[in-house]
Structure formats: structure tokens, C-alpha cells
C-alpha positions in Angstrom: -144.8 54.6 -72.9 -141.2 53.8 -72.9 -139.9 50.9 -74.2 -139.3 47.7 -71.4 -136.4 46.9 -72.8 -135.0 50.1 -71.8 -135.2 48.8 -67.9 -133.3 46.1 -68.8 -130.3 47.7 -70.1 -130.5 51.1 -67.7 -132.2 51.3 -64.7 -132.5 47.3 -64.0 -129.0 46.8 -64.1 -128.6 50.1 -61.5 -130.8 48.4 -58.8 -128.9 47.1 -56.1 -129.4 43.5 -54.2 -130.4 45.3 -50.8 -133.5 44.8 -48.9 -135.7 48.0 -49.3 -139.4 49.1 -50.9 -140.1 49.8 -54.4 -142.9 52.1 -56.2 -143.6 51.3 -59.4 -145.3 54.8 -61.1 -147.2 55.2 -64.2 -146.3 58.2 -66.7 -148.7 60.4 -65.2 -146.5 59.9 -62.1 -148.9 58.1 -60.0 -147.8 55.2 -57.4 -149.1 51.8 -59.1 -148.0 49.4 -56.6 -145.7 49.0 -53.3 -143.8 46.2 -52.9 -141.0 45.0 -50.3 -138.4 42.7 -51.3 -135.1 41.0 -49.3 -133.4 41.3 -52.6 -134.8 44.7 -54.7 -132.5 43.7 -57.9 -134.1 40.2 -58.4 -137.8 41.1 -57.3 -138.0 44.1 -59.3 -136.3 42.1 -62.4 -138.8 39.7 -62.3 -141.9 42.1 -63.5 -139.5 42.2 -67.0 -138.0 39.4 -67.7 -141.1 36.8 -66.7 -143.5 35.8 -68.7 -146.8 36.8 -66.8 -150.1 34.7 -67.1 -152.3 37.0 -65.6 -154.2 39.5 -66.9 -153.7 42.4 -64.1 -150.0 41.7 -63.7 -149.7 41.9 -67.3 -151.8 45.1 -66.8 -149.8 46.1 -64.1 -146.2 46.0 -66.1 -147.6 47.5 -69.2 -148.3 50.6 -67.4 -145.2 51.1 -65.4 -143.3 54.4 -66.3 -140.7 54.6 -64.1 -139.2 52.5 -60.7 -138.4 54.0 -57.2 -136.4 52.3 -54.8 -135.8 53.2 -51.4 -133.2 51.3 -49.7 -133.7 49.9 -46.2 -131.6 48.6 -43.8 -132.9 45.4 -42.8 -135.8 43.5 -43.9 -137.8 44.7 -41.1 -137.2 48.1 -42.0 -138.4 47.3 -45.4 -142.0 45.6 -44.1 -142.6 48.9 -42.3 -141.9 51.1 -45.2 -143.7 48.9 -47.0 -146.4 49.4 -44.9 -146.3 53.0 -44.5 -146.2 53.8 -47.9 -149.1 51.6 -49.0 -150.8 53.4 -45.7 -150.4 56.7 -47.1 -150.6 56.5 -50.9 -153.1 53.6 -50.9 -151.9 52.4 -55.0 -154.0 51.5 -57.0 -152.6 47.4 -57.7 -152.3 47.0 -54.0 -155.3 45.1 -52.4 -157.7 47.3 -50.9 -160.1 45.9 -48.2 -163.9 45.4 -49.3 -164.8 46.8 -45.7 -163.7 50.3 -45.8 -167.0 51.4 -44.1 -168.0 53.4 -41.1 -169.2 51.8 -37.9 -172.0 52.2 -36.1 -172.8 54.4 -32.8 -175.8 54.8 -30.8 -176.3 58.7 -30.3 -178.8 60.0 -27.5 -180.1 63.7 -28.3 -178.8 64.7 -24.7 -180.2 68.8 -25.9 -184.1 67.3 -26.1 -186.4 67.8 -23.3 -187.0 63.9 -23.9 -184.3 62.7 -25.5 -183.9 59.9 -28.2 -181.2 57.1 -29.2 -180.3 56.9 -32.7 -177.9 54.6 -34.7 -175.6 56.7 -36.7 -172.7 56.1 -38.5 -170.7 59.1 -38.0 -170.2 61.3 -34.9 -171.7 64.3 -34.2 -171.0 67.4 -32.6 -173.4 67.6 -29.8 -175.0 64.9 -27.9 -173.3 61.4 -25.9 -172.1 58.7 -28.0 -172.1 54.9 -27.6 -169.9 52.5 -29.7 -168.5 51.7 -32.0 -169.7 48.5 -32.4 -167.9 46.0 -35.1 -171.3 45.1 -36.5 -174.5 47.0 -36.8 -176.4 44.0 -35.3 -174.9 44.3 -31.7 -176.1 48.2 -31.7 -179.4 47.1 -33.0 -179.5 44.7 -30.2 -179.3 47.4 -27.6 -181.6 49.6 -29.3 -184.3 47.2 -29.5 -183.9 46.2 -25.7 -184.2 50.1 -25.2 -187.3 50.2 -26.8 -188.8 47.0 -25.8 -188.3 47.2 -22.2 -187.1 51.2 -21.1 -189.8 53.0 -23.9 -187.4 55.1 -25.1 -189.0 57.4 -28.0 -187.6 57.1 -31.4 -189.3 59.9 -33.9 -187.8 62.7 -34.9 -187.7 66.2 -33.4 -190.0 67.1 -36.1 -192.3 64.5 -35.8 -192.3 64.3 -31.7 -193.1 68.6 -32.1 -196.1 67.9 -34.7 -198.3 65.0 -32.8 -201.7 65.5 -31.6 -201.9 62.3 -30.4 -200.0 58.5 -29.3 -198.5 57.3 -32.8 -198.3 53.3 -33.0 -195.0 52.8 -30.7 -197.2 53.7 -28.1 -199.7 51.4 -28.8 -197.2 48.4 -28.7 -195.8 49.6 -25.7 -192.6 50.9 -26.8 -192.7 54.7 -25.8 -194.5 56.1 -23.0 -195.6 59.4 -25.2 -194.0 62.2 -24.2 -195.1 63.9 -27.2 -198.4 64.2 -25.9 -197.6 64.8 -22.4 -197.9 60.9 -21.2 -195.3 61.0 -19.4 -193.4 63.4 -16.8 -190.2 65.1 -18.1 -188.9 63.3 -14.7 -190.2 59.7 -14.8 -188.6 60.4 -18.7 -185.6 61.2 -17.5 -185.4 58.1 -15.0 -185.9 56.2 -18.6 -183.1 57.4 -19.8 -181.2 57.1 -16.5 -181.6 53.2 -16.7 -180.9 53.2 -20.6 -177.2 54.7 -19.7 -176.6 52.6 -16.9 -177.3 49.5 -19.7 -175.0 51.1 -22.0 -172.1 51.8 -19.7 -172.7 47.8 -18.7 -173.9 49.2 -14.7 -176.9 46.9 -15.4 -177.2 45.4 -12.0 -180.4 47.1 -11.2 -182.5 47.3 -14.1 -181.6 43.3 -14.2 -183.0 43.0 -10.6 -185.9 45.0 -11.4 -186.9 43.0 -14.1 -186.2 39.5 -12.5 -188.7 41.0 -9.8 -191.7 42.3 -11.6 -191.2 38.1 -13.6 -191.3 36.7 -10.1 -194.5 38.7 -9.6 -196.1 38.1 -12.9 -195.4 34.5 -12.4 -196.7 34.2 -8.7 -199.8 36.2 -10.1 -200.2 33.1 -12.6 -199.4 36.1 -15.3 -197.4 33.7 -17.4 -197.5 35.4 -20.8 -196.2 38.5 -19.2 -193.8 36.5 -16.9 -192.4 34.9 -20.4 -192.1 38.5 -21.5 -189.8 39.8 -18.5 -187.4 36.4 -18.9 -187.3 37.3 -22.6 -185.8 40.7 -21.9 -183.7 38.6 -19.1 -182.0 37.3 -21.7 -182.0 40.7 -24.4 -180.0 41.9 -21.1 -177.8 39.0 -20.6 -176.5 39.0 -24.5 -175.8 43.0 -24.6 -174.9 43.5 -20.9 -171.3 44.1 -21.7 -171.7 46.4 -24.5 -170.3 49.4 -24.1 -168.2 52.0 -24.4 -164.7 50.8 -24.7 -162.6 50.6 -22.0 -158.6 50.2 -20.9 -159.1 47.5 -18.6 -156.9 44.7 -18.8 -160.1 42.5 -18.9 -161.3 44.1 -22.5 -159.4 43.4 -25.1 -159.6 42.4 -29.3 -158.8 39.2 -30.3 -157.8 39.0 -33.8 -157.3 35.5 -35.7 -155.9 34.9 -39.3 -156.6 32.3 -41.6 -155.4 31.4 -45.0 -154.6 29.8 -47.8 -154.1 30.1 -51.5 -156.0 32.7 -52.6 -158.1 33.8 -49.5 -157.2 35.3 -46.3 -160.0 35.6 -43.1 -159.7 37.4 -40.3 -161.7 37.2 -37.4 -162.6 39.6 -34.9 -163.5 38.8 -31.2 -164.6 41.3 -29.3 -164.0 41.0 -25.5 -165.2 43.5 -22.4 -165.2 42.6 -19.2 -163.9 39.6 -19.5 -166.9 38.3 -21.7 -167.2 37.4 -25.2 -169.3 40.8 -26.4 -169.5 40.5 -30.1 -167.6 39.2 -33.1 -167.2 39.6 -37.0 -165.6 37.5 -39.9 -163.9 39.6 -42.7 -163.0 37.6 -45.7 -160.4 39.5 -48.6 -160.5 37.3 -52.1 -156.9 38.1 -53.2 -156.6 38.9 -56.7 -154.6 37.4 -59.6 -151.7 40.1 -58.8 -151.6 38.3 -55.5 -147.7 36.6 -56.3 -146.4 39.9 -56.0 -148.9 40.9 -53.2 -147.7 40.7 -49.5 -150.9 39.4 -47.6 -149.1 40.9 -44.3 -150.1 44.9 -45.6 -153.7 43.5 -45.6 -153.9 42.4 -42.0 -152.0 45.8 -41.1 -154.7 47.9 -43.7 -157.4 45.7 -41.6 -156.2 46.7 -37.9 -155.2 50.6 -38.7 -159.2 50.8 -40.3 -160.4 49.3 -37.2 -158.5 51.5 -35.2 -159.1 54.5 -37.2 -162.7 54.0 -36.4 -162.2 53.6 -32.8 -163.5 50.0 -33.0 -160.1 48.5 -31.1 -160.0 48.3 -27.2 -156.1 49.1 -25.7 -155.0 45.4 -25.8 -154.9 43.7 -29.7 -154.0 39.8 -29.1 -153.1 38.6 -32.6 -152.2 35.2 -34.0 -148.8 36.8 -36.0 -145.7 35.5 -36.1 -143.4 37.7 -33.6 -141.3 39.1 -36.4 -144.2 40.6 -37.9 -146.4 41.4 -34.5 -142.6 44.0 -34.1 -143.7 45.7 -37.5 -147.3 45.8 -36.9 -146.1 47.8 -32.8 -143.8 49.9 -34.9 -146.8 51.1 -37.8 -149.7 51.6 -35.2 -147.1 53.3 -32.6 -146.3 56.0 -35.8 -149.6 56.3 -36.4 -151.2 56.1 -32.6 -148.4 56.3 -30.1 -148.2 54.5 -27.2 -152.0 53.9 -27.5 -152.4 50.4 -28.4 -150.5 46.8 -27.1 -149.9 43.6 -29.5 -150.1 41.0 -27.5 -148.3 37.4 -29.1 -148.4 35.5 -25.5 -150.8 34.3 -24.3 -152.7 33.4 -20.5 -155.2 30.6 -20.3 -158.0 32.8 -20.5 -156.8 34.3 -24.0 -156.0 31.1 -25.2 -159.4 30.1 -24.6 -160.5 33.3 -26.4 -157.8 32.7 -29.2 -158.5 29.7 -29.5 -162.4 30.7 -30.4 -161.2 33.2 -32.7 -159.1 30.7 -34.5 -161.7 28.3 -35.1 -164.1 30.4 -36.5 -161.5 32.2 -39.6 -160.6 28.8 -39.9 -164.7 28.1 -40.3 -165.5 31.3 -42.3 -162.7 30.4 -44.3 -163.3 26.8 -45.3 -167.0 28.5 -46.0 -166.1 31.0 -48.4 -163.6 28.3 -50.1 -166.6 26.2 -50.7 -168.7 28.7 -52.4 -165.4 29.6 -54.9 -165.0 25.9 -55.4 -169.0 25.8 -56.4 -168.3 28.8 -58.5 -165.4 26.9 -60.0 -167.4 24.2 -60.8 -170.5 26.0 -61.8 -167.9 28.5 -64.6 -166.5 24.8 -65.5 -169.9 23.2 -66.9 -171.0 26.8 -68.2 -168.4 26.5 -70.4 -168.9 23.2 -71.7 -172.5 24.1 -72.2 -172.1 26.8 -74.4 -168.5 26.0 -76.0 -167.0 29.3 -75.1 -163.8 30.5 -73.2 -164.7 34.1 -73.4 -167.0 35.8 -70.7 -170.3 34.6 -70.8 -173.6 36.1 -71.2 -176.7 34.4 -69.5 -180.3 36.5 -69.4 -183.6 35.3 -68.2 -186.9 36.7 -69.2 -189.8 36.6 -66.9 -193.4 37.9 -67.2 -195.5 38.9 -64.0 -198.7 40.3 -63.1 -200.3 42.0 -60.0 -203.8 40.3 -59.5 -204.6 40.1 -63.1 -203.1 43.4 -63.8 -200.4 45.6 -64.8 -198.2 43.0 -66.7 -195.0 43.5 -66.4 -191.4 42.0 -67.9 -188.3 41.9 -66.2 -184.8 41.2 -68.1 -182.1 39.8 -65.8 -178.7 39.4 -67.1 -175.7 37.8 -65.3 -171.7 37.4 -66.5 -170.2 34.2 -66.1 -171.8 33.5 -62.2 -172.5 36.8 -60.9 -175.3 39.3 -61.7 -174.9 42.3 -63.9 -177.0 44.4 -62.4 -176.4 47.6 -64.9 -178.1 45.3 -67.7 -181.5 44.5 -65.7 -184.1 46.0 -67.0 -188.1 45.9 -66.6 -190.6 47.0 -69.5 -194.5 47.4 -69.0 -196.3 45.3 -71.3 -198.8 47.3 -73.0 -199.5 44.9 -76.4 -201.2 42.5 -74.2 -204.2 43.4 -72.3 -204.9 40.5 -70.1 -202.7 38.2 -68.0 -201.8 35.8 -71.6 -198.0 34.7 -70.2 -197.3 33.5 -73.7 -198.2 36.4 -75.7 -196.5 38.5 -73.2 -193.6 36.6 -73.5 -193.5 37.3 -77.6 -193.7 41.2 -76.6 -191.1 41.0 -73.9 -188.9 39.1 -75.8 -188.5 41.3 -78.7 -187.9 44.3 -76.6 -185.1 42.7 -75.0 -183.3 41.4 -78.3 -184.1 45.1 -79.4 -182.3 46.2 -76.6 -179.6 43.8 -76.6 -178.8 44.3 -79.9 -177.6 47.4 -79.5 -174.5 46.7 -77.5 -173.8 42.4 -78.3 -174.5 40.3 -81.7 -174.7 37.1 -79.7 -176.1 35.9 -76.6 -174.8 32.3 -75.0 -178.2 31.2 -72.7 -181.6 32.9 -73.0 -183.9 31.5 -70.2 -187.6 31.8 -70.5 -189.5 31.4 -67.0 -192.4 29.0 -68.7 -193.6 26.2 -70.4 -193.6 24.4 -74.0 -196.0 27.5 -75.1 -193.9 30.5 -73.8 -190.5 28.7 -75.1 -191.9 28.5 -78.3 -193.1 32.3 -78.6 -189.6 33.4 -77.4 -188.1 31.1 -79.9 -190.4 32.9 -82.7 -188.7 36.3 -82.0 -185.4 34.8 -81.9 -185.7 33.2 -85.3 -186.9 36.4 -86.8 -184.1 38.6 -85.4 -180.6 39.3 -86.4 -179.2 37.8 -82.6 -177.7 34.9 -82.1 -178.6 32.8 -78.9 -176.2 29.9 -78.7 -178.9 27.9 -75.8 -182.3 28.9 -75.6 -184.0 27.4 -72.6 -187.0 27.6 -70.2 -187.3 26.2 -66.6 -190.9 24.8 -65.9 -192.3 24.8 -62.3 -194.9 21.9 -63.2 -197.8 21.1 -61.2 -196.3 21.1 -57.7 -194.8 24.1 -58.5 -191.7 22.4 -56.1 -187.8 23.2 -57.4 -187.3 19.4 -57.5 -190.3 18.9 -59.9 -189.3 21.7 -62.0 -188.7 20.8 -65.8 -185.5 21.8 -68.2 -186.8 22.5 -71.9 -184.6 23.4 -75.2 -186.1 24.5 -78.1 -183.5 23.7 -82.0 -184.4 24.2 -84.9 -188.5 24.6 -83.6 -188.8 21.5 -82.0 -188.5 20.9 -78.0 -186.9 18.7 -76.2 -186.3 18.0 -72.0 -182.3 19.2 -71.4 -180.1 17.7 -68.6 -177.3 18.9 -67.0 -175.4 18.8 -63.8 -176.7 19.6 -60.5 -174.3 22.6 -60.1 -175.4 24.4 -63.6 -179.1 23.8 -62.6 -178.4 25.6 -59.4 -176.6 28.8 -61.1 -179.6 28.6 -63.9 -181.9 28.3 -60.7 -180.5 31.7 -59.0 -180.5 33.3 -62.7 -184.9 32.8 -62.9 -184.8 33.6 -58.8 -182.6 36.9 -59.4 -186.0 37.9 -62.2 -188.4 37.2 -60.1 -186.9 39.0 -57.0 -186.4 41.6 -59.6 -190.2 41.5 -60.4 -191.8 41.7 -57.4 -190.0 44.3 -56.3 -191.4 46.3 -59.3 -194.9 45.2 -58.2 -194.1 46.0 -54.6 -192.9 49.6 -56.0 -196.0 50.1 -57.9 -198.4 48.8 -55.0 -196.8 51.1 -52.7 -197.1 55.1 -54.9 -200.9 53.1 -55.5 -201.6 53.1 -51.7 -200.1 56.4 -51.2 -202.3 57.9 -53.8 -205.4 56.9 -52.0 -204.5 57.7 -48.9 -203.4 61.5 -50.2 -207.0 61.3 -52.4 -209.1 61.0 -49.3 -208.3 64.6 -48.4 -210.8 67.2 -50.2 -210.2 69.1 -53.1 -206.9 67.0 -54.1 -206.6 65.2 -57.0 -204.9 62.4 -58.9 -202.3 64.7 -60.5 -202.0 67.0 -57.5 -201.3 63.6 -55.3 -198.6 62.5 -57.9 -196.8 65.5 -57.9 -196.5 65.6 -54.5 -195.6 62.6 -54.2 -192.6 63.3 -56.7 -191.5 66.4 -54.9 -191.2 64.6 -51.6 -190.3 61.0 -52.4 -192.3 59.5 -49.8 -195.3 60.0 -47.6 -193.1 60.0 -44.5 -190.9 62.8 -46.2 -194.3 64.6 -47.2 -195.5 64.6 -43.5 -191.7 66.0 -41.9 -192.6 69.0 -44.2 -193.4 72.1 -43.5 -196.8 73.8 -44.3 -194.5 76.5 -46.5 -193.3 74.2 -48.2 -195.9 72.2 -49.2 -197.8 75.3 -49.8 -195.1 76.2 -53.1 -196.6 72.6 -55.1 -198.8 73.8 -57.7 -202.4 74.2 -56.9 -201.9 73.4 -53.2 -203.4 76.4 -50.8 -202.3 77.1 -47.3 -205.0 74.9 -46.2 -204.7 72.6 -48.3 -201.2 71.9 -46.9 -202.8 72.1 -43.1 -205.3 68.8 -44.4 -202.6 67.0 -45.7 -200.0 67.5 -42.5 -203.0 66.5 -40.4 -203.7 63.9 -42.2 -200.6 62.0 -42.4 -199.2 63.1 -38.6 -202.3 61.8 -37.4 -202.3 58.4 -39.1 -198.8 58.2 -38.1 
């Protein structure tokens, strides 16, 4: 790495006092960061000759190889650049949105006899597409209305080609059965008629149609089934305006910006004809590097994904200062031209929907400020509890049984306030035969400090879900071992088994005694012990489920535990095992042609 002080002497000096961009590029010639500055010669100066108290800043300088300015000729010029560049290169120091994701479509199989909707994420070649939607709930909310009140099927081709008879959706009246000939390929298609007209908002009749058989229902003094049609009334009503988008004036994105030190939220609100048709809340935690970090190329980064993904209608009214609403026209235009309008002024009816907008960054926000100022709060105490200004380790231990049975541990570890999920671990206790929590807790604790052992020489809290009795055989293997556990501490449920009754216990030295703290450190200790037992039962609900699949593949002749296993590895899942084909099950060890018939016609019939 070349020495700093050579960029004080050579290439510092050389930079001029224009407005422009500069890349700052590591050795391996890789862009860093882009920044903009009205003054390059003073901004760039300042990563040098400051004294930096944050880590990635420090991080940031210490791996800067060489500086590359490009001079612009007005500070507008510069924020487009700026812009661009970060657009194209995406460096590393520069914030990147947490949101990067695909959005959701809903995809109708137009090639099926009987077609189906699907929610995908990304297009495909053949078939019509509705969407995107800026939140996977709206889409869900169509699809469900779709199969609630139009029966549209929702297997798979494989599935629909293999039944012999109506599968559950039938049943519950959510599918007329096509697969089995229920219904006409016709009277089908009429089905799927209405579900476009819904989806291309022409929902006029279907509306009328279902206000009239609730009229009837009701005269009929059918009032569960009159409830029923007012329910999908209102389905209709919330996801009547969702759908493809459109270039009316009427539709149009609303986009809101809130923020203040060290947060930024944007808010989206989505508007088709005229109505309010969905909305989303995107909050972007800016980093420590954030002083050097122009919150402006993350609102841009935040419209161009949008757009990218189709999301955007033509019109984009945005709460930006005119200045920058210019360089935002100028970047999209590059990118999309002449596809897309920023609108800054307003009519009534946008204010109104601005307004809206506004109100709920502002909200989201003030929201996510309180849970950092918790955090704050909760990181605060933490250190006072343990005495240590380093990262700190917490880990809970907590032992659980299924009915009596199958014992199991499971190690949760979190730094500072958040969980570490790499470091959970769960261990089957096989010392202890029956459901003896303490004994358990000796075995399950001495695994763990094996474990733990291996990678730290010290641990700052140690939580033991239990009493007096399982505190004091998880103190036993601490005392013998070679770690170091600066606060070792259980959380008693008591009688009530009620959060407020719970009971803080510390054990010193052998002898126990109730611990206080504040209200904030009890809630983080509180999610630690929830985080292990979420973590438990989900082991349980793991090991419940292969259980249940095993009988259900052991009721079919000639097949037996080990056969049912390894099927069951092969294929994952019991769904995945009935999409199969007879071939294929046919190439599992020990499993005959008809063997692989039973087992098809077993599951497609249970389906």
C-alpha cells in the first residue's frame, strides 16, 4: 500500500477546487467509493488530513490506492455523474439498498386447457402477466379473492394430469375440479373470463353479480351465506384497482422522504385510477461512512430499482427539492427516455395523496428511530452489566422435550442485540433417558462449553431457561471447565408461567441469589430465551413432521422403515415424492415398478 503521506505532497496538492466526482480505487484497481463535491481539493483532502472516528471510514482510507477525479462543470453536472457512476459500478463503501429484490407477478398458464394463476417473481416466456405489485401482500390479495369466489385451480400441471379424484380445494369450494372433468372447459373458461376482467380493474359485473346472489341469500333468510358474498364485497372493493399499470394521468406513484440523522424512509403510495391501491415503507439505516455519504444517490438507487422492475406508473410525484427532482429527470431520462415524469407541483388531489405519503415516512420513521433508541439503550445497560466495551457475547441454553420424548437442547447465541444465527446449534440428548430438565441441562451444558471453547476463552452472559436446580447443574460444568462466563443467569417462568411473574436468578461463587436489572435488559434477555425456544420447537416440529411422513409412506405394502427414509431423503418431501415420476422412483433401492405405482397412488390420492 503506498504511503498517505505521498497524497499529501503529490497528487493532493494536483487536485483542483472545481466541482466534479471523485473515485477513490483500491490497488487491485477497484472503485471503493463515489463521491461528489462543490470543491474536489478540500473534500478529497479531508479523507487525509482528518482524524477519522469511525471504523469503516478508517477502513475506507486505509485501502485507497489511488484517486480519480473527473471534473464537472456545475454542481449539477457533478450530482448526475455522481449518480451515474455509483449506478453503474455500484462501489463497494457506497450504501446499497437492503431491498434489492424482485417483485411479484401473478402469471396465468394461458397454454393449459384450464389454466392456473401463479405468483412468481420473475417473468416468463409464455403466458399473461399481472403486476408488478410493490408488495407481495396486494398480489396475495387478488389471488385469494380468485380462489375464494371465481374457483380458479391452483396445482400444478403435474398434479392436475395425475388426479383420480377432487383433492381438498374442492372440498372447500375453491376449485370447481377440472381435473376430474367437474367442470366444462367452457364454464372454465368463463372463470377465467371474470378473473381478467378483476385484474384489468373492469370489475363492474362480477361486483353486480355478487351483490345479487347476497340480496338473494339474504331475502332467502340465508344469512351465513349472505355474510359470505358481502365478505368478497369488500375482497373486491380493496383490490378492485389493481392492475396492470397504466399511463393515465389518474395513476400515478407518490413517493415521500423522511429523515434525519442517521435514517432515511421512503414511502411509496401507489395510485390507479385515481384510488389509493397499495403502499410500502422502505427504511435504509445509513452507516457510520454516512458524513461522506450523499443520501440523495439513495433515493435515486431507490426509484431506478423500482423502475427497473417495472413497479413505477408514468407519473413519479416526489417530495425533492427542484434542484435535485432536475438531476433525478436527467438520470432516469439516460436510463429510460422520455418514459417517466417528476412531478414537484402539486393539484389538490396529489396533495391529498402527498400529504398521506408524508405522514406515513414520517411515521415509519419515528418507528424505526424508536426501536434504534431501545437498542441504544438496551447496548448501554449490556455494557454496564458485564463491564465490557468490546462486542458482546450472550447464549442461552434451553432443554425441550416432545411428549415425554426425544429430549432435545438448543444453544442460541446473539452479539451485542442481534442474533447470530451461524452460532445456534441443537444437540440430541442421549445421557438422559427421561424428561429430567436438570440432568439434561448438565449434558447440554457441557456440550456447548465444548463447543464454545473451540473458537472463544470467555463468555459475557450464559442464560439457563430454568430454575434454582437447572442453574445450579449449569454452574457445575462451568466450574469444572477451562471458560470463563463473566454472568451466569437463569430466567424462571414460576407458577403462572406469566412473563411478569417470571424470576431473574444468578448463581457466584455456588450460591444463588434473585438479580435485578432494568426493564430494557430484561426485554433483550427476554427475546434471547424466546429466540431458543422458537429455535426448539421448530426442531420438534421438524422431527414430528419426517415421523408422520414415515407412517404414512409405511402403510403401503412391502415398504419399510429404511426404504421410507431413503425416499424421503431422495425427494425432500412427500409433495416432491408424489410430483415424481414412476421412473424415477423406480431407480431408489429396493423399490419395484409397482411398488412406485402404490406409493404415487397413495399420496395423489390423499392429496
Amino acid at each position: 500500500m503506498r504511503n498517505k503521506q505521498s497524497y499529501l505532497t503529490s497528487e493532493l496538492s494536483s487536485i483542483p477546487g472545481n466541482p466534479g466526482v471523485y473515485l477513490l480505487v483500491d490497488v487491485d484497481l477497484n472503485i471503493l467509493y463515489v463521491g461528489k463535491a462543490k470543491n474536489l481539493h478540500r473534500r478529497v483532502s479531508s479523507y487525509f488530513v482528518s482524524k477519522h472516528n469511525n471504523v469503516k471510514t478508517k477502513e475506507l482510507v486505509a485501502l485507497v490506492h489511488r484517486i480519480q477525479i473527473m471534473i464537472a462543470p456545475s454542481d449539477r453536472d457533478a450530482w448526475l455523474m455522481e449518480l451515474m457512476l455509483i449506478q453503474k459500478h455500484r462501489p463497494k463503501y457506497n450504501i446499497r439498498l437492503k431491498d434489492d429484490k424482485s417483485y411479484p407477478y401473478l402469471w396465468l398458464d394461458s397454454k393449459h386447457n384450464f389454466p392456473s394463476f401463479m405468483i412468481i417473481r420473475k417473468k416468463r416466456k409464455t403466458g399473461k402477466h399481472f403486476g408488478p405489485y410493490p408488495h407481495v401482500n396486494a398480489a396475495r390479495r387478488i389471488y385469494d379473492f380468485i380462489q375464494k369466489y371465481l374457483k380458479i385451480r391452483n396445482c400444478t400441471p403435474s398434479v392436475y394430469s395425475n388426479r383420480s379424484r377432487p383433492c381438498m380445494q374442492y372440498q372447500i369450494k375453491r376449485c370447481t375440479a377440472p381435473c376430474v372433468g367437474f367442470v366444462s372447459r367452457e364454464d372454465y373458461a368463463t372463470q377465467i373470463h371474470q378473473a381478467l376482467r378483476v385484474l384489468q380493474g373492469q370489475d363492474t359485473k362480477v361486483r353486480e353479480d355478487l351483490i345479487d346472489k347476497m340480496e338473494k341469500e339474504s331475502a332467502a333468510q340465508e344469512f351465513e351465506k349472505a355474510l359470505e358474498y358481502r365478505d368478497l364485497i369488500e375482497d373486491l372493493s380493496q383490490i378492485s384497482s389493481s392492475s396492470v399499470s397504466s399511463t393515465q394521468e389518474r395513476d400515478c406513484d407518490v413517493i415521500a422522504v423522511a429523515k434525519n440523522q442517521g435514517l432515511i424512509a421512503i414511502h411509496h403510495l401507489m395510485i390507479r385510477k385515481s384510488k389509493v391501491d397499495d403502499a410500502a415503507s422502505f427504511i435504509q439505516v445509513l452507516p457510520d461512512i454516512s458524513e461522506y455519504d450523499s443520501i440523495d444517490s439513495i433515493i435515486a438507487e431507490y426509484l431506478i430499482n423500482q423502475i427497473r422492475h417495472g413497479v413505477f406508473s408514468r407519473h413519479l410525484l416526489i417530495n425533492a427539492p427542484r434542484e435535485f427532482r432536475h438531476v433525478l429527470k436527467m438520470l432516469i431520462d439516460k436510463l429510460y427516455p422520455n418514459q417517466y415524469e417528476l412531478i414537484g407541483k402539486f393539484n389538490a388531489e396529489q396533495k391529498k395523496w402527498m400529504n398521506i405519503s408524508r405522514v406515513n415516512a414520517e411515521s415509519a420513521l419515528h418507528q424505526q428511530s424508536l426501536s434504534l433508541s431501545m437498542k441504544n439503550l438496551q447496548m448501554k445497560y449490556l455494557r454496564a452489566f458485564t463491564q465490557c466495551q468490546e462486542d458482546i457475547y450472550s447464549a442461552c441454553i434451553d432443554v425441550s422435550h416432545f411428549q415425554g420424548e426425544a429430549m432435545k437442547a438448543s444453544f442460541v447465541v446473539f452479539k451485542n442485540t442481534a442474533p447470530l444465527k451461524s452460532r445456534y446449534r441443537q444437540l440430541s440428548i442421549k445421557k438422559v433417558t427421561s424428561s429430567h430438565d436438570v440432568a439434561a441441562i448438565n449434558e447440554a451444558t457441557e456440550t456447548f462449553i465444548k463447543g464454545w471453547l473451540k473458537d472463544f476463552p470467555s463468555l459475557h452472559v450464559l442464560i439457563i431457561d430454568g430454575g434454582v436446580a437447572q442453574l445450579s447443574s449449569a454452574y457445575q460444568q462451568v466450574s469444572q471447565s477451562c471458560l470463563t462466563v463473566h454472568r451466569l443467569m437463569a430466567i424462571s417462568k414460576g407458577v403462572t408461567r406469566k412473563r411478569e411473574d417470571e424470576t431473574l436468578l444468578e448463581i457466584k461463587s455456588g450460591e444463588v441469589f434473585p438479580l435485578s436489572m432494568e426493564s430494557e435488559l430484561k426485554i433483550l434477555f427476554d427475546y434471547v430465551r424466546d429466540e431458543s425456544h422458537r429455535f426448539a420447537v421448530r426442531s420438534h416440529r421438524h422431527r414430528l413432521g419426517q415421523s408422520r411422513s414415515y407412517s404414512s409412506l409405511l402403510t403401503i405394502k412391502g415398504l419399510g422403515v429404511n426404504r421410507a427414509r431413503l425416499l424421503l431423503h431422495t425427494f425432500g418431501t412427500l409433495r416432491a415424492l408424489s410430483l415424481a415420476s414412476v421412473e424415477d422412483i423406480a431407480l431408489i433401492k429396493g423399490v419395484s415398478v409397482d411398488m412406485a405405482e402404490n406409493i404415487l397412488k397413495m399420496l395423489r390420492d390423499d392429496g
